[in-house]
C-alpha positions in Angstrom: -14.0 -19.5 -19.3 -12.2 -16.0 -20.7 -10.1 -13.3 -19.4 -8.8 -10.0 -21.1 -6.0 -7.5 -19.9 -6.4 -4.1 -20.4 -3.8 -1.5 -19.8 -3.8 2.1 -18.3 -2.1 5.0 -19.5 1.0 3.9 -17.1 0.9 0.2 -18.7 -0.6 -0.9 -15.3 -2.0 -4.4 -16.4 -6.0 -4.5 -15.5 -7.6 -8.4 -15.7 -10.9 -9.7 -15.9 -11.6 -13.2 -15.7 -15.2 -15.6 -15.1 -13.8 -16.8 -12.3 -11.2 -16.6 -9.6 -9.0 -19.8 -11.2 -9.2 -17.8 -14.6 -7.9 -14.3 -13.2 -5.0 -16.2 -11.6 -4.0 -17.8 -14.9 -4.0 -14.4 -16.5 -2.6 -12.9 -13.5 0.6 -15.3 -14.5 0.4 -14.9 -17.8 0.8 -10.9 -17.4 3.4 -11.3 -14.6 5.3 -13.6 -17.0 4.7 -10.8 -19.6 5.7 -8.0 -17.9 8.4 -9.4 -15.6 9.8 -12.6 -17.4 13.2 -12.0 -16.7 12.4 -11.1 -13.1 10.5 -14.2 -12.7 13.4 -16.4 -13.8 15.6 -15.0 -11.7 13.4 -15.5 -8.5 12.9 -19.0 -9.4 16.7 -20.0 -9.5 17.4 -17.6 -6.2 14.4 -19.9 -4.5 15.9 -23.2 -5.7 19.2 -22.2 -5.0 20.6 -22.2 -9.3 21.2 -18.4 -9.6 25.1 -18.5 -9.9 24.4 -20.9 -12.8 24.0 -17.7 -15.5 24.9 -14.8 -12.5 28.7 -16.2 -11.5 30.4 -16.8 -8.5 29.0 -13.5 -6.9 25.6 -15.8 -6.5 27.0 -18.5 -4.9 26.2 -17.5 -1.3 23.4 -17.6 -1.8 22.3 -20.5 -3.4 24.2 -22.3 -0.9 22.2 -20.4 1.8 19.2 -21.6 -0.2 20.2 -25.0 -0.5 21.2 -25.4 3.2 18.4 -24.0 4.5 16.2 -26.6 2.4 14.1 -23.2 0.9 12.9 -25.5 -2.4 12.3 -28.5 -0.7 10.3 -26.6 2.0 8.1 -24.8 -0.6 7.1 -28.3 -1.8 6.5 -29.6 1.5 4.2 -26.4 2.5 2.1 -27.1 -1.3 2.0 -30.8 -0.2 0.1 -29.2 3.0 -2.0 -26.4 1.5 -3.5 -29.1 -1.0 -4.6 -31.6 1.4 -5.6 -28.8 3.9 -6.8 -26.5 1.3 -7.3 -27.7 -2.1 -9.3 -24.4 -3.6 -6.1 -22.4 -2.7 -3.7 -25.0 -3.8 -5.7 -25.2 -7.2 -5.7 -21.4 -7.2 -1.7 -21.1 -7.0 -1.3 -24.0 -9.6 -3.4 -21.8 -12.3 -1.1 -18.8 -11.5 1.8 -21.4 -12.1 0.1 -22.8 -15.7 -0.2 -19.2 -16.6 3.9 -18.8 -15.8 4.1 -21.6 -18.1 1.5 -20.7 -20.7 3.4 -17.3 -21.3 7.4 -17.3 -19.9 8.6 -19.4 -23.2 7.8 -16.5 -25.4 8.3 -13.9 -23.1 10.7 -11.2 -24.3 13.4 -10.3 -22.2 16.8 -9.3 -23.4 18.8 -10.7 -20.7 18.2 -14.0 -21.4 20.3 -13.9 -24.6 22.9 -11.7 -22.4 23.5 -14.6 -20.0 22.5 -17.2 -22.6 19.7 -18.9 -20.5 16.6 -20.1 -21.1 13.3 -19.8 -19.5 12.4 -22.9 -17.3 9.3 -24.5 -16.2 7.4 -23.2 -13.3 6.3 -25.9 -10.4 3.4 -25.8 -8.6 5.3 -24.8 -5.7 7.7 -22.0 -7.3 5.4 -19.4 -5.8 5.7 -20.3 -2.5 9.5 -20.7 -3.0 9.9 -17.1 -4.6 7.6 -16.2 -1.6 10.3 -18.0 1.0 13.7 -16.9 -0.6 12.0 -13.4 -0.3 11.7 -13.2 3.0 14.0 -15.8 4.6 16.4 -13.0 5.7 13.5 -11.2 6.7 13.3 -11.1 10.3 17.5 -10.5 10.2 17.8 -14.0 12.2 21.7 -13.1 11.2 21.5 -10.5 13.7 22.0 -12.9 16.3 25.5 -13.7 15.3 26.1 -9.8 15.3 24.9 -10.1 19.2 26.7 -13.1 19.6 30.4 -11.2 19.0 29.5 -8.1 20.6 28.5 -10.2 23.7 31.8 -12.2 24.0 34.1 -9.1 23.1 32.3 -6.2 24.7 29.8 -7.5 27.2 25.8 -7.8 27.9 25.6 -3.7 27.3 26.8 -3.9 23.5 23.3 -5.8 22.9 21.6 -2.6 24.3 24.0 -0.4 22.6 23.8 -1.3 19.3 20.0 -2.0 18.9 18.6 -0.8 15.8 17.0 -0.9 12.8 20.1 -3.2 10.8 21.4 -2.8 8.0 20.1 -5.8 6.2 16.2 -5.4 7.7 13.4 -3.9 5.6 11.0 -1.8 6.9 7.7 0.1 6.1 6.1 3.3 7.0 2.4 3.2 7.0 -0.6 5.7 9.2 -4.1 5.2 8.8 -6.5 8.0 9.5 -10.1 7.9 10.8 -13.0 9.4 9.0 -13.2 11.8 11.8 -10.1 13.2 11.0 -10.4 13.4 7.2 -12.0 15.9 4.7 -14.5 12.7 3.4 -15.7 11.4 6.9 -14.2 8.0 5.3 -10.7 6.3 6.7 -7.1 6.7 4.4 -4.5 4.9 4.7 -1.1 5.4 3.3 2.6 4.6 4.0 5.8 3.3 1.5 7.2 0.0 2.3 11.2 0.2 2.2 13.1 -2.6 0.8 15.9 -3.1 -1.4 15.0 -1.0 -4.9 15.3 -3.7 -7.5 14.9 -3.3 -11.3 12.1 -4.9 -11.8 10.5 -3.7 -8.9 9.9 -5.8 -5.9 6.3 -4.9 -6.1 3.5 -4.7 -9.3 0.7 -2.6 -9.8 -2.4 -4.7 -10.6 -5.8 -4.9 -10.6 -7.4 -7.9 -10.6 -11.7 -8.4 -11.6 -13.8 -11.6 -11.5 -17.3 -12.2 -9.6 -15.7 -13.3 -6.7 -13.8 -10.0 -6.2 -12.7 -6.6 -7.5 -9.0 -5.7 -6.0 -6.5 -3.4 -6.8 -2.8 -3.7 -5.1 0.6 -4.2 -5.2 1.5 -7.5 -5.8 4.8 -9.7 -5.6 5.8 -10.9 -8.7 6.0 -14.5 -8.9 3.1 -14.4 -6.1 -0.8 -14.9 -6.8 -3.1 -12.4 -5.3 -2.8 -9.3 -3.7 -1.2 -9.8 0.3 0.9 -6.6 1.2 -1.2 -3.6 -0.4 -4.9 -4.2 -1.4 -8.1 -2.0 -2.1 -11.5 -3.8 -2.8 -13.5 -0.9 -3.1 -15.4 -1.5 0.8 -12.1 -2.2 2.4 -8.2 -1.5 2.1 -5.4 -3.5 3.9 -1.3 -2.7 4.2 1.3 -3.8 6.2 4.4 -2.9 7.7 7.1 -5.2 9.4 6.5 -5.8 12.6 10.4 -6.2 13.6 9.2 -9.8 15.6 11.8 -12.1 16.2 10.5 -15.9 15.1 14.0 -18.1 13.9 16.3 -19.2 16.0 19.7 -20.1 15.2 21.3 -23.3 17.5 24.6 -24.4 18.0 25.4 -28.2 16.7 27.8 -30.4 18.2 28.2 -32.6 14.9 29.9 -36.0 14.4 30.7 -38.0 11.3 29.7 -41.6 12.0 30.5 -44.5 9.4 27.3 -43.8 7.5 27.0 -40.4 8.1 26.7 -37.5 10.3 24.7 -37.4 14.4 23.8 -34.7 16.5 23.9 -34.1 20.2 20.6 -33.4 21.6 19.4 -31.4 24.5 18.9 -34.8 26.7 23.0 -36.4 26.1 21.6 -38.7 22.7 23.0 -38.8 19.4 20.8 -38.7 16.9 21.5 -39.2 13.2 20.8 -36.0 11.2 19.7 -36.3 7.6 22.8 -35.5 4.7 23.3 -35.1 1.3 25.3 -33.7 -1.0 24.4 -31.2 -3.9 25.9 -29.4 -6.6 25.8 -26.0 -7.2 27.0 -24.5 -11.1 29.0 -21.4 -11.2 29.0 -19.7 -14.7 32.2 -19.7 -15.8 33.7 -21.9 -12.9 33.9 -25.5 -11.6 31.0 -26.8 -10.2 30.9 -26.5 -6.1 29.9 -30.0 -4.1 27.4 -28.4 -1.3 27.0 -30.8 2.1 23.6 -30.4 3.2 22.7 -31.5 6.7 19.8 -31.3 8.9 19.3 -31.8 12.8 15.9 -32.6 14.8 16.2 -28.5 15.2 16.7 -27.4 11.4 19.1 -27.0 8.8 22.4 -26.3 9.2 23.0 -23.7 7.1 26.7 -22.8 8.3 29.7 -25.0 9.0 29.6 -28.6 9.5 31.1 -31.9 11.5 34.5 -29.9 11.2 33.3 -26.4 11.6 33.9 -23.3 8.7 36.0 -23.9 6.2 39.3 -23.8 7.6 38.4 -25.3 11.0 37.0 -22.5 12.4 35.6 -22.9 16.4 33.4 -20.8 18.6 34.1 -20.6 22.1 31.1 -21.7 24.1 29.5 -18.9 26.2 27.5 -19.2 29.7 24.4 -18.7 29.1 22.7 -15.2 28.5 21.5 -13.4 31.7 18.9 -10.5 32.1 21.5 -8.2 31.9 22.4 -9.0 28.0 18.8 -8.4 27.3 18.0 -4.9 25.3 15.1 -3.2 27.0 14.6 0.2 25.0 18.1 0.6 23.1 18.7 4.2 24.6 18.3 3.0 28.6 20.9 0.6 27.7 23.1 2.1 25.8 23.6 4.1 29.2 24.9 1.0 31.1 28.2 0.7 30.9 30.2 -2.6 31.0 31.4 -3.0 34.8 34.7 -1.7 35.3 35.0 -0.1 31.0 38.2 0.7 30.4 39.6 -0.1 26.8 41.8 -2.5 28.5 38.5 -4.1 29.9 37.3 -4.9 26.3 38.0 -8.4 26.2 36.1 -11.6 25.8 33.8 -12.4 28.5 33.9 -15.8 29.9 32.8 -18.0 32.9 35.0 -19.1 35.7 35.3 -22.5 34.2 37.6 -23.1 31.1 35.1 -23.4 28.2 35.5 -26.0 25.4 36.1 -25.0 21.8 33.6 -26.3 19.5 33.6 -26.3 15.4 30.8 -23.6 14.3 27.9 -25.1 12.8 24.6 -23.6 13.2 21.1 -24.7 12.5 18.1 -22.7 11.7 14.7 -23.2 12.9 12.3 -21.2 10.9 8.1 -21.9 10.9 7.5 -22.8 7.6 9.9 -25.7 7.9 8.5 -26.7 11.0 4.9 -26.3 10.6 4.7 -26.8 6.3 2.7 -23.4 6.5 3.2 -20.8 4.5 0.0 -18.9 5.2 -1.2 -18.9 1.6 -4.3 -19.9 3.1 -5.2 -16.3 3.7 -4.3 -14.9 0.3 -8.0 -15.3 -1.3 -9.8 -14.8 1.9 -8.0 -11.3 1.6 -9.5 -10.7 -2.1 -12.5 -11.6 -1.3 -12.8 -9.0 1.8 -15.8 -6.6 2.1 -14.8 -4.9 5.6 -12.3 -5.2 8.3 -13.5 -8.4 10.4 -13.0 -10.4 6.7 -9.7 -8.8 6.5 -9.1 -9.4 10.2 -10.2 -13.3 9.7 -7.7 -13.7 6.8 -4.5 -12.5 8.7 -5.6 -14.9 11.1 -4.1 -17.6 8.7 -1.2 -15.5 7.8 2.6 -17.3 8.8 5.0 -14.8 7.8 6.4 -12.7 7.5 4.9 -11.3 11.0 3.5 -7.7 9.8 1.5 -5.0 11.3 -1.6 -5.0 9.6 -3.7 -1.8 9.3 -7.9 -2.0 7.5 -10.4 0.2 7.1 -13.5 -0.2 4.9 -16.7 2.0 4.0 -18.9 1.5 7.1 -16.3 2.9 9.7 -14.5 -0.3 10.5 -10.7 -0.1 11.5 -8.1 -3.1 12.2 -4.3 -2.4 14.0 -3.1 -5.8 14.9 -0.1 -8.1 14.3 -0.2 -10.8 11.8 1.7 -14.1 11.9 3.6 -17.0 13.7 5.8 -16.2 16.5 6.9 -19.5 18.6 7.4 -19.3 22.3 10.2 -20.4 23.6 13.4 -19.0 26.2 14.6 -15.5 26.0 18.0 -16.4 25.2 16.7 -17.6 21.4 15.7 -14.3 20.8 19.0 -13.3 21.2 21.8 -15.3 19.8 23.0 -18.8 19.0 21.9 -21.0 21.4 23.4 -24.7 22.2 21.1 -27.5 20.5 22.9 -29.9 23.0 21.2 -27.7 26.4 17.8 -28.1 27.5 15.3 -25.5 28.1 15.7 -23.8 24.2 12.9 -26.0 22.7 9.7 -24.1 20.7 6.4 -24.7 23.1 3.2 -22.8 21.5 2.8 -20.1 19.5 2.9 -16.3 20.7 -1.3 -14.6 20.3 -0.6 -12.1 18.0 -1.2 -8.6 19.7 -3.7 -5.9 18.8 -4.0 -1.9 19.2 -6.1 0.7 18.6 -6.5 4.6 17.3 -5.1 7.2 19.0 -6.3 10.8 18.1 -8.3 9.2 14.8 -5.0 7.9 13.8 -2.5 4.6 14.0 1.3 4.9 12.6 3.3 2.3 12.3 7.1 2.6 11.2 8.8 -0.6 12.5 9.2 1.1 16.0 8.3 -0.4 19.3 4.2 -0.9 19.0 2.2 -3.6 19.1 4.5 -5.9 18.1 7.2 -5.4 21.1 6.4 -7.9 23.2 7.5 -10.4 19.7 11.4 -8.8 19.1 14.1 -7.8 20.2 15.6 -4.7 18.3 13.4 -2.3 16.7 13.7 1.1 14.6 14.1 4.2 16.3 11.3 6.0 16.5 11.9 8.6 14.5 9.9 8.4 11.9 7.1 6.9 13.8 7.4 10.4 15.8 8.1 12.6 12.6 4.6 11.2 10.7 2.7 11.2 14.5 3.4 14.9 14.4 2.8 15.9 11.1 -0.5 14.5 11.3 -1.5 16.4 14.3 -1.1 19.9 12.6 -4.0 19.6 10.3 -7.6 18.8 12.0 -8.6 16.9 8.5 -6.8 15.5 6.1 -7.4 13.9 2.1 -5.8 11.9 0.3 -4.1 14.2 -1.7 -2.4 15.7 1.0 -0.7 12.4 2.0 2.9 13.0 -0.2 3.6 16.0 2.1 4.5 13.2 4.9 5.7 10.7 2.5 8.8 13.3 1.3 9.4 14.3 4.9 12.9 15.1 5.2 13.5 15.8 8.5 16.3 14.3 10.2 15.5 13.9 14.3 18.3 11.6 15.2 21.0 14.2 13.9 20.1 15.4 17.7 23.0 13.4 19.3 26.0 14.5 17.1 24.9 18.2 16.5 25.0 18.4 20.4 28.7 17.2 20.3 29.1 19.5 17.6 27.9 22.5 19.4 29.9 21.5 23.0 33.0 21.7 21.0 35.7 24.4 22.2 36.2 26.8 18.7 39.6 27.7 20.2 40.4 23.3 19.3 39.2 24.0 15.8 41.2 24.7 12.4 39.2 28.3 11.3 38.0 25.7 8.5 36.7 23.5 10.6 34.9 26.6 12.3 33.1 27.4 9.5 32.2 23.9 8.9 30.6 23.8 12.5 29.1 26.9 12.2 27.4 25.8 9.1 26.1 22.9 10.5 24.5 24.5 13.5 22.2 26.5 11.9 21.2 23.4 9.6 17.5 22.6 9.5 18.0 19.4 9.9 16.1 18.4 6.3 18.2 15.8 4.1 16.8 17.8 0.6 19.0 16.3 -2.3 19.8 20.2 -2.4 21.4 21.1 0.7 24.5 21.8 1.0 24.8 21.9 4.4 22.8 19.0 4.6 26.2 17.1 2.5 28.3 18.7 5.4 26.4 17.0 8.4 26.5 13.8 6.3 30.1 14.3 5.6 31.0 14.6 9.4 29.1 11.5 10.5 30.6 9.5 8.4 34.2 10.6 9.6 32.8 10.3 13.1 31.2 6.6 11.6 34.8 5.8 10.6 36.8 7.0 13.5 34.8 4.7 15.8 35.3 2.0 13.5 39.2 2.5 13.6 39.4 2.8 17.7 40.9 -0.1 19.4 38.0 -0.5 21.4 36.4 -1.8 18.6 39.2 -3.9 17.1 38.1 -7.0 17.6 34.7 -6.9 15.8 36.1 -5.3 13.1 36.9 -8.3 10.9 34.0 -10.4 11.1 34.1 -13.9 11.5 34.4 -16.0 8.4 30.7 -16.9 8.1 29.2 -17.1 4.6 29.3 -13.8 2.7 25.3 -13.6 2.4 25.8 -12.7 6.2 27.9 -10.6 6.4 26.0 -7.4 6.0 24.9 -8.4 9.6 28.5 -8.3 11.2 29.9 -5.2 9.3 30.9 -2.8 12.1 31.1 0.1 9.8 27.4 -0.4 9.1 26.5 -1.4 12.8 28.1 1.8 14.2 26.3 4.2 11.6 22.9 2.6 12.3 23.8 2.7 16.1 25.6 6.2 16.1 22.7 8.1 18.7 23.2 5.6 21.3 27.1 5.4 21.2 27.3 8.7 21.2 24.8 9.0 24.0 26.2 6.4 26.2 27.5 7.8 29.8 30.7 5.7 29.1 31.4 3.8 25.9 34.7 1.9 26.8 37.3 4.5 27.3 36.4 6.8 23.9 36.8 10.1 24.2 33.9 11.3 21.8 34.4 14.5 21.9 38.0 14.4 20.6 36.2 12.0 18.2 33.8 14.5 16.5 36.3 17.4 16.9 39.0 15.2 14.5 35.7 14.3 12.5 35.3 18.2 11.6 38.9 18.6 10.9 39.0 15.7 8.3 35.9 17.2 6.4 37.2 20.8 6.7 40.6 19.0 5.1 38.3 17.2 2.1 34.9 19.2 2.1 32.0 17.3 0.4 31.6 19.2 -3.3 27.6 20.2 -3.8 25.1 19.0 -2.1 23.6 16.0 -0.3 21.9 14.7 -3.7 25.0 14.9 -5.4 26.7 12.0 -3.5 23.6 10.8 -1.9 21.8 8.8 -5.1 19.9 5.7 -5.6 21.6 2.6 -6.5 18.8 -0.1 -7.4 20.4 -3.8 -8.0 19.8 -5.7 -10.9 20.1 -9.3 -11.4 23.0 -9.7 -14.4 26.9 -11.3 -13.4 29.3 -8.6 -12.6 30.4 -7.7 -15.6 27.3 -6.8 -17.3 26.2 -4.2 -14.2 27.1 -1.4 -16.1 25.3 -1.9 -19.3 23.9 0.9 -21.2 20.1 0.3 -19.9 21.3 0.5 -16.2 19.0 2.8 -14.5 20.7 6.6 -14.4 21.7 7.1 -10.7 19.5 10.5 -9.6 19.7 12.4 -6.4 17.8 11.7 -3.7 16.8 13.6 -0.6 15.6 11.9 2.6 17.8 9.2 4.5 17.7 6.3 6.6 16.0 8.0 9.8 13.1 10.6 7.7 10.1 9.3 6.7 11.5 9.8 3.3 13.8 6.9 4.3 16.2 6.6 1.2 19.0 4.2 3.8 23.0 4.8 2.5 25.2 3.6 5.0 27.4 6.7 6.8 31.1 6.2 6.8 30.2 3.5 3.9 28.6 4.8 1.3 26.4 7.3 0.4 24.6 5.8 -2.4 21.1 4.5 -1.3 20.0 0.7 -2.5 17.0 0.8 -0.2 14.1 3.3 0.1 10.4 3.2 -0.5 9.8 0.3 -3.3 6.2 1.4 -3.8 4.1 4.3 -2.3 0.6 4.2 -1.8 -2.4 6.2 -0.8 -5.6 4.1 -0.1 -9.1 6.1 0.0 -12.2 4.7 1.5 -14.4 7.4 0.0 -13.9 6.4 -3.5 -11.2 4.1 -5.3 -10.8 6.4 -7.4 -9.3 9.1 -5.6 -6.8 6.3 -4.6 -2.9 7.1 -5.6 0.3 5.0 -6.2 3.5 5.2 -7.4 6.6 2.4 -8.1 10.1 3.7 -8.6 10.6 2.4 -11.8 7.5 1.0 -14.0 5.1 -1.3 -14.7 7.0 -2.9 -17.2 10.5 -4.9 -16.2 11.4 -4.8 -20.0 14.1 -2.7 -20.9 13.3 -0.4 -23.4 9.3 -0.4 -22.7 8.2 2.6 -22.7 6.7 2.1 -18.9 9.9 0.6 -17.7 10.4 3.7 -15.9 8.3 6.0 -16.7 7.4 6.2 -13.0 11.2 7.2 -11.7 10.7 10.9 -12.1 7.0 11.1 -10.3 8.4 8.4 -7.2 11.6 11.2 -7.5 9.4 14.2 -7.0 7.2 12.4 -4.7 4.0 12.5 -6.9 1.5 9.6 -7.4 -0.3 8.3 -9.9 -3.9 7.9 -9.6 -5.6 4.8 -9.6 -7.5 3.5 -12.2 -10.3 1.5 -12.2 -13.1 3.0 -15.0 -13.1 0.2 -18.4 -13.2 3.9 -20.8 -9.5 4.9 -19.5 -8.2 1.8 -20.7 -6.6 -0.5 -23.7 -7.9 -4.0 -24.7 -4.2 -5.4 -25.1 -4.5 -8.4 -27.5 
């Protein structure tokens, strides 16, 4: 057997192998070329060894990873796949030989930076790089947000503050007909959004054997195409479908003589497994990590003896249909019987409630049903038209996606993709107690389906398909914005697809500009009149040029932090002293900005007088005006794997302005009253065409390469800036044998 990689003229890696086996050894090999440091580091994040060569700023996570068994549970779900389905298992172990085959001579300067050496790839590393990557996924730590905004402000906060978090990742993504395109043939197009990361979360690659002939976005570290593919007759993406499928349960733990039980549901103790691991710390002592786990998961937060510290948690009654969010904006309308800021405090049951040291399991499928879903990952290459692409998402686990298909003969596929468990409402929600019957998972949810409407689907992590699977969605704002702009043009191409992609308008500015506009001038500072003045004739379009684009952002973010600092919200606004990799869940600064339309919307919102709020807003902007425009505080921030001190190291990527912000379909997220620098926005954008491949168009926000000084280690960044694509490339005479 042989394989060869060619190149493009963008350093997008091309492979063609004799068989499918082959093409996933060069597939590694390339990966481990292209993106050795990259794949190190998503090795030690998935076995829970990062802070070894990152520092102590790593070590919440790997105790997160080590808690919540993410390596063992990789090998468990391998263990599965290759008595249930050997060709795949075989298929992922050749990826893994070509890791190995290449990563030792892979050259990478941050591995003499940190003074670490690559390691050996198991068979099993893909599916833990697969696992770490998406754990956080469905925001299970949302629930502990819930869980304090219950007990301090009542069954409306749920309601209230539903929306898209500040830790969730989304996607945009429409497909179009043939009968509504220039060709007659389906498009489909859309960005995911995730955390921008150099290396890039996602690789351009096209992959060639008998068995197949795919081009995609791939995960590095991953074999195959799953998110993004194009095989010529039919093209797949996905976006998250926002479904709700962890739970996270209460323990009541006791230490025992030789070792540690847990109370279940029916009044037994049970002995829960426990062992102790140690976690390095560059630079530091070594940290001694209990790991525990129940007949309901691993407990992956405080202990026998609660936090560290001794922290408790007050028991709650149990959640009622009036804690439950129906459409954020109806119950964000309900106020909390009898709000008055004095009425803000906990709410309890009649009878005197037990305090009870925290420690919290987590129930996830993979570690339930030692399923991954790599099962579909080859069916998915091998796809010639929608039903085959439809068959292989019938084997897909998670994370739960929206999938959207089209192929050459007309075919079109909308549906939701993954494992959902069924179980009591109250999961969905927030913590519930392990020790209480009636919160066991039953069956598994059928995964919902939808069709066109017009000649054309959108999907944007809004309430869809998916909603009878979650609990808090994304506004639908984009969803709405990218509805719209497809129904001024009859037909549309390909090419025309970056016009929605760099959408900036801003649609949920609604709420604030009408405070704005019911404000009494003869209140305001003349400065601040200007200011308002400005904003109201404001198109509403968050161009990195705008100037008064920087003034509405300026304002929301004193409104942002003026809510923050009111009374009414004291009590969330030091967050419990849960793990740090959490707490992005349980900021309130974030929470309110992400929230901001419905609080300010709300008929009552516990005694705050909002007006006065955005009229002391204008004055503190009019006191310190923004200086420029929106792009020039507004810029992206990708991370990058290296300790602390080496974050600002000459080949950091240049921050450049951005337009676009968390609500446009251009959806480059800062956090208002936080920060305006943006570390999420669209980590790949793509434009699929069913007429020909060819016409096909992509784009990455830094490069192909994840090798500093390469000269395709961002060679992208200015196109993904400017919103233009690069087009696809699948003809053997526009590319370069590479030895």
């Amino acid at each position: 057997m042989s394989s060869e990689i060619h190149r493009d003229a963008w350093g997008i890696p091309h492979l063609r192998a004799d068989s499918a086996r082959e093409l996933a050894r060069a597939q590694g090999r390339v990966t481990a070329r292209d993106r050795a440091w990259q794949l190190e580091v998503e090795r030690h994040r998935a076995q829970g060894t990062s802070a070894a060569f990152l520092g102590a700023g790593a070590l919440s996570w790997d105790t997160l990873a080590r808690r919540a068994r993410l390596d063992d549970t990789a090998r468990r779900c391998f263990g599965a796949l290759e008595r249930q389905d050997p060709a795949t298992a075989a298929w992922v172990r050749a990826y893994v030989d070509g890791v190995n085959e290449e990563l030792p001579t892979a050259s990478a300067p941050e591995f003499t930076r940190v003074g670490l050496a690559p390691g050996r790839w198991e068979p099993w590393t893909p599916l833990g790089v697969w696992l770490a990557t998406h754990i956080l996924f469905a925001g299970f730590p949302a629930k502990l947000w819930r869980d304090e905004a219950l007990r301090h402000l009542g069954p409306a906060a749920v309601g209230l503050f539903a929306a898209d978090g500040p830790g969730t990742s989304g996607s945009n993504g429409w497909l179009v007909a043939g009968a509504r395109t220039t060709t007659g043939h389906a498009v489909l197009a859309g960005d995911p959004h995730r955390y921008i990361e150099d290396p890039g979360v996602y690789q351009q690659i096209h992959l060639v054997c008998p068995e197949f002939d795919v081009i995609g976005l791939a995960v590095p570290g991953v074999p195959g195409i799953a998110h993004f593919g194009h095989t010529g007759t039919v093209a797949w993406s996905i976006t998250n479908a926002m479904a709700d499928y962890q739970d996270l349960y209460r323990e009541r733990l006791r230490r025992t003589g030789v070792g540690v039980e847990a109370l279940g549901p029916d009044g037994t103790w049970r002995r829960a497994t426990r062992h102790i691991e140690t976690v390095e710390v560059a630079g530091e002592t070594p940290v001694e990590i209990e790991v525990i786990e129940t007949e309901r998961g691993p407990v992956i937060v405080g202990g026998p003896e609660g936090l560290e510290g001794g922290g408790v948690v007050l028991e709650e009654p149990p959640v009622t249909d009036a804690s439950r969010p129906a459409s954020a904006p109806a119950s964000a309308s309900t106020p909390v019987p009898g709000s008055t800021p004095a009425a803000v405090t906990p709410v309890r049951g009649s009878t005197p409630v037990a305090a009870t040291p925290v420690a919290l399991s987590l129930r996830y499928p993979p570690r339930v049903t030692d399923d991954l879903g790599f099962s579909a990952l080859l069916p998915l290459l091998r796809a010639r038209r929608t039903a085959d692409v439809d068959r292989a998402f019938d084997l897909w686990a998670e994370p739960v996606n929206v999938v959207q298909a089209a192929d050459t003969e007309g075919g079109l596929l909308h549906r939701v993709a993954g494992r959902v468990p069924v179980r009591a409402q109250a999961n969905r929600l927030r913590p519930v107690p392990a020790w209480e019957p009636g919160h066991d998972w039953r069956d598994w949810h059928e995964t919902p389906r939808a069709g066109l409407t017009d000649g054309i689907a959108v999907m944007a992590n809004q309430r869809g398909p998916a909603t009878p699977l979650g609990v808090e969605f994304a506004p639908p704002h984009r969803a709405n914005r990218i509805t719209a702009l497809l129904k001024e043009k009859e037909r549309w191409s390909a090419a025309d697809m970056p016009l929605i992609h760099m959408d900036t308008h801003l649609a949920s500015a609604q709420p604030l500009l009408d405070h704005i506009e019911a404000l009494d001038d003869a209140r305001l500072s003349p400065e601040a009149q200007t200011i308002r003045e400005t904003i109201r004739h404001w198109d509403r379009r968050m161009t990195a040029s705008s100037t008064e684009a920087a003034l509405y952002a300026a304002v929301r973010s004193a409104v942002v932090r003026r809510l923050a600092a009111h009374t009414a919200f004291a009590a969330l606004a030091e967050p419990p002293a849960y793990p740090d990799v959490l707490l992005p869940w349980l900021g309130l600064v974030p929470r309110i900005a992400f929230a901001l339309e419905h609080l300010l919307r709300a008929e009552e919102l516990y005694g705050i007088d909002r007006a006065e709020t955005v009229r002391a807003a204008l004055e503190d902007v009019a006191a310190e005006p923004p200086r420029g425009a929106w792009g020039d505080t507004h810029r992206l921030a990708p991370w990058r794997a290296l300790p602390e001190s080496d974050r600002d190291h000459p080949e950091a990527v240049p921050a450049p302005a951005l337009s676009g912000d968390h609500d446009c379909v251009l959806c480059t997220s800062a956090v208002p009253g936080f920060t305006d620098l943006a570390a999420r926005g669209p980590a790949a954008r793509y434009v699929w065409d069913l007429a020909r491949r060819e016409d096909s168009l992509w784009v990455v926000p830094l490069g192909a390469s994840g090798t500093p000084g390469s000269p395709h280690h961002r060679d992208q960044l200015p196109l993904w800036l400017r919103g233009d694509l690069v087009p696809v490339v699948t003809d053997p005479q526009h590319l370069t044998k590479e030895d």
